[in-house]
N, C-alpha and C positions, 0 to 999 in steps of 0.2 A: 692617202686613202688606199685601201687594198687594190688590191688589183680586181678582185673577182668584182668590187663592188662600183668600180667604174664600167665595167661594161654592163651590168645587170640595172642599173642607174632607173632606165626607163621603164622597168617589172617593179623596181621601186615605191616611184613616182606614182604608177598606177596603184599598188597595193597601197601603200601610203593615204590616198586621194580615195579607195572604194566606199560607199556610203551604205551602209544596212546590214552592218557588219559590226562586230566586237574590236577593240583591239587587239585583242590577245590570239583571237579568228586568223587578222591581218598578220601576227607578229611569229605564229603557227606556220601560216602559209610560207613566210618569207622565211623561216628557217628551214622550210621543206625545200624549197626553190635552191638554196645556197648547197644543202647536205643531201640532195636527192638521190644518193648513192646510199643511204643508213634508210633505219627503220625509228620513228619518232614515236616518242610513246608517252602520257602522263608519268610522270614522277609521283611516288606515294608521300614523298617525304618534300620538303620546304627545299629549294634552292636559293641559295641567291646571288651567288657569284656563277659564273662558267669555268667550268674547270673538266680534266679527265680522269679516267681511273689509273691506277700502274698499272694493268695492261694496256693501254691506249686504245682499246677497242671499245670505250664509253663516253660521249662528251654528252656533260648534262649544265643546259641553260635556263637561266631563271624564265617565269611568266613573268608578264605586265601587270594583270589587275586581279591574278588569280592567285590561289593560296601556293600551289605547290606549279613546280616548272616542270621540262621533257627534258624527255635524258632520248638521245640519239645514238644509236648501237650500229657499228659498223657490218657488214652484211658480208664482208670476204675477212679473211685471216693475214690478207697480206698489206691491207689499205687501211690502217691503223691512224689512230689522230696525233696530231701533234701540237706542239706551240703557234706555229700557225692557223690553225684552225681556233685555237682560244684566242687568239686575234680578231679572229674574221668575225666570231661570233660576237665578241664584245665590241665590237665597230658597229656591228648590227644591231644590238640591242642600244647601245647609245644613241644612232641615228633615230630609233624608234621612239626613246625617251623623249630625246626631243622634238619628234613631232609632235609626243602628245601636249608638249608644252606650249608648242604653237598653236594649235590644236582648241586646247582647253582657254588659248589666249583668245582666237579668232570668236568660241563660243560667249566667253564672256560680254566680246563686245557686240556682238551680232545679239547676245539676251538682249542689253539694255537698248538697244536698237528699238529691236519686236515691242522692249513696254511701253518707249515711246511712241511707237505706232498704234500701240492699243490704247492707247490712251488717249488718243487725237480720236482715232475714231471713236471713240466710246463717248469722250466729251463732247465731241463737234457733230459727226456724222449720225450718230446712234440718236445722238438729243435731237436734231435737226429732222430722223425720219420717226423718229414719235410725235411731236409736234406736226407733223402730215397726218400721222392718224387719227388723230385730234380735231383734224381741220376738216379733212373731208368729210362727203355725205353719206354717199352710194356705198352698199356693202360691196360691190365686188373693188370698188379702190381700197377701200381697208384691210379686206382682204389680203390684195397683193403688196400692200402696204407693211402688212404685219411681218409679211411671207420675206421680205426685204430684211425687215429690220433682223427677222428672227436668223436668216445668213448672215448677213453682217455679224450679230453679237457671236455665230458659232467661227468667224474669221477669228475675231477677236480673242476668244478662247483656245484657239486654235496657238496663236500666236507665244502664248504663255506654255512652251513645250515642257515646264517641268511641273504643269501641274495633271492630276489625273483625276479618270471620273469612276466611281464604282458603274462595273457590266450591267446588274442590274438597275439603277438609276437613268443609265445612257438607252436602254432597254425597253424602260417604261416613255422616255418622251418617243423615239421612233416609232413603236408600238402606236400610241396617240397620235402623231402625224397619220400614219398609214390607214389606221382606220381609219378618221375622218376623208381621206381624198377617196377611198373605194366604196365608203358606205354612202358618197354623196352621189352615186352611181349605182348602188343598187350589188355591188359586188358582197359577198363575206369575204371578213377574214377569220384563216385559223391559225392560230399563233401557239407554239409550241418551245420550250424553251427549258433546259438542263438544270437539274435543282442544284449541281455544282459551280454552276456560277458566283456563288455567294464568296464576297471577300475581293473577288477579282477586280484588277482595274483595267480602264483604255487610258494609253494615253490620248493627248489633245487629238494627233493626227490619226489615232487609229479611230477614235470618237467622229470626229469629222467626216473622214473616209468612207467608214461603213455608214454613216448616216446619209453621204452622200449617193453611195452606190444602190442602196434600196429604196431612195427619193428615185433615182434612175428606174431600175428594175421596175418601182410600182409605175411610173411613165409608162414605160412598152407595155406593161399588160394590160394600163386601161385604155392605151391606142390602139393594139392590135390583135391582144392575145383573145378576144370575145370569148372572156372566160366566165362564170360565175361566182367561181373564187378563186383566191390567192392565199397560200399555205407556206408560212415563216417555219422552218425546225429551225432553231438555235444550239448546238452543242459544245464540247469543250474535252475534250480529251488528248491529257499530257500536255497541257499547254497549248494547245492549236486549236484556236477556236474556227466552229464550221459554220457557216449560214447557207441554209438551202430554202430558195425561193421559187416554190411551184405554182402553176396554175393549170385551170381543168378547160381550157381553151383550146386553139385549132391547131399548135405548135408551130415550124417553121422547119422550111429547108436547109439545114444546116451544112449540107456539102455547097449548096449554091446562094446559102447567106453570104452578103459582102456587109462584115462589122460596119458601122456607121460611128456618127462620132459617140452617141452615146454609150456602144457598145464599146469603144475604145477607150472611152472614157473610165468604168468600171474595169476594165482589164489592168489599165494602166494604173488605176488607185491603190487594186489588190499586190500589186506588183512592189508598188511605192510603196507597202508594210510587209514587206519581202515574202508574199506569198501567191495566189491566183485566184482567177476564175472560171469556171470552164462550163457551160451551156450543153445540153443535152434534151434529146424530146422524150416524153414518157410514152411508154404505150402498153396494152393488155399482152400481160407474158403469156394466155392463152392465145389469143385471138390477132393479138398485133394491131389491134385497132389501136391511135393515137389518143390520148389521154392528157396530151399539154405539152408543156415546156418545162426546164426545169434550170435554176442558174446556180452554183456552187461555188460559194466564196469560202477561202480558209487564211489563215496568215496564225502565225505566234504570237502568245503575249506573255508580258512579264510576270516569274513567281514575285506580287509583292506581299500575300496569306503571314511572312513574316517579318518584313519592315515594321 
């Protein structure tokens, strides 16, 4: 093994192990970390082996799952590359390969995992809480009854992470959730939502996530926010979709708020699809009088307009 790459072993290990990341992100970094003395820069043209120029002031290494690789340009006139550096780089990119071979092995078996579990519960659990809806009387058991099964089946879907749901589709059922629990209060909603949405999809967990986080959101506001409406904008631009959730209620102290778990709870979910959330009070830019609250989710999603 190189020398360089036994001591750097544990920046490895980590880069290797990081989750919410590309390979090639990961394969970037670690050839940044090894050559941090060069300037890294895409290659216009296909690599595929590692190699240098005759001056030795260029070493260009393939990408992973991209079309063309980085060509790495030496920064002084006296620290030129050599055969060991085409060493180092292909011990690197081999170790890499094979993670993802482990990688793509651990995923396969972890899939068929997930379909047996969705299928137990689907079979057993899901049939067993329809069957209670059936049984009981009282509309508020049904109610929470439905409210049961209808988590569970988004677990379930959740589980199946390679399939996806068109934005607008996922759109329209949260949409319907949310009006129902604030119109059964008396609250409006105004729902506001990017006519470029079309085409796009979630995946499972980003579907899940934000559906989960605006079941949240709509919680606080019909606990505390004594607002009379609640105001969805939906947008999407370059890929990063934005959800902002306002209301025209009494807002909060935000220097002397202590997150709760619910609050942690949405932070943490925004996070989990490598983006945030971040809370703000609205107020009159004349007057400064307070005007509500406001909550601001964004995260990436995938070009799939050409799959």
């Amino acid at each position: 093994m190189h020398k360089n790459l036994e001591k750097n072993l544990p920046f490895l290990i980590e880069e290797f192990s990081s989750s919410g990341t590309s390979i090639d992100a990961r394969w970037k970094s670690i050839i940044q970390r090894f050559f941090s003395d060069c300037i890294l820069i895409n290659s216009t043209h296909k690599i595929t082996q590692c190699s240098i120029n005759t001056e030795h002031n260029m070493l260009e290494v393939p990408s992973i799952m991209l079309k063309h690789g980085y060509i790495l340009n030496s920064t002084s006139q006296t620290t030129l590359f050599n055969n060991n550096d085409i060493e180092l780089a292909e011990s690197l990119l081999k170790l890499t390969i094979q993670f993802i071979t482990i990688e793509e092995a651990f995923e396969k078996g972890a899939a068929i995992e997930r379909k047996r579990i969705a299928r137990d519960l689907h079979d057993d659990v899901a049939a067993r809480m329809l069957t209670l809806i059936h049984t009981v009387k009282d509309e508020k058991s049904i109610a929470i009854s439905r409210s049961i099964l209808k988590s569970l089946r988004n677990s379930i879907y959740t589980l199946d992470n390679k399939s996806t749901a068109l934005i607008l589709d996922a759109m329209i059922d949260v949409r319907s959730e949310i009006q129902d629990r604030i119109n059964s209060i008396g609250m409006q909603l105004l729902w506001h939502q990017s006519e470029n949405l079309k085409d796009y999809s979630f995946t499972p967990r980003q579907h899940i996530n934000l559906n989960r986080m605006l079941h949240e959101i709509t919680t606080n506001i019909i606990r505390h926010a004594n607002a009379e409406f609640m105001e969805i904008v939906i947008d999407l631009n370059h890929l990063q979709l934005t959800v902002e959730c306002s209301d025209n209620g009494q807002g909060f102290d935000l220097k002397s708020c202590i997150p709760g778990k619910g609050l942690n709870n949405i932070k943490t979910r925004a996070q989990e699809l490598g983006g945030d959330a971040n809370w703000f009070n609205l107020s009159d830019p004349v007057t400064g009088e307070n005007r509500g609250s406001c909550v601001r989710i964004n995260f990436m999603i995938a070009d799939t307009t050409e799959q």
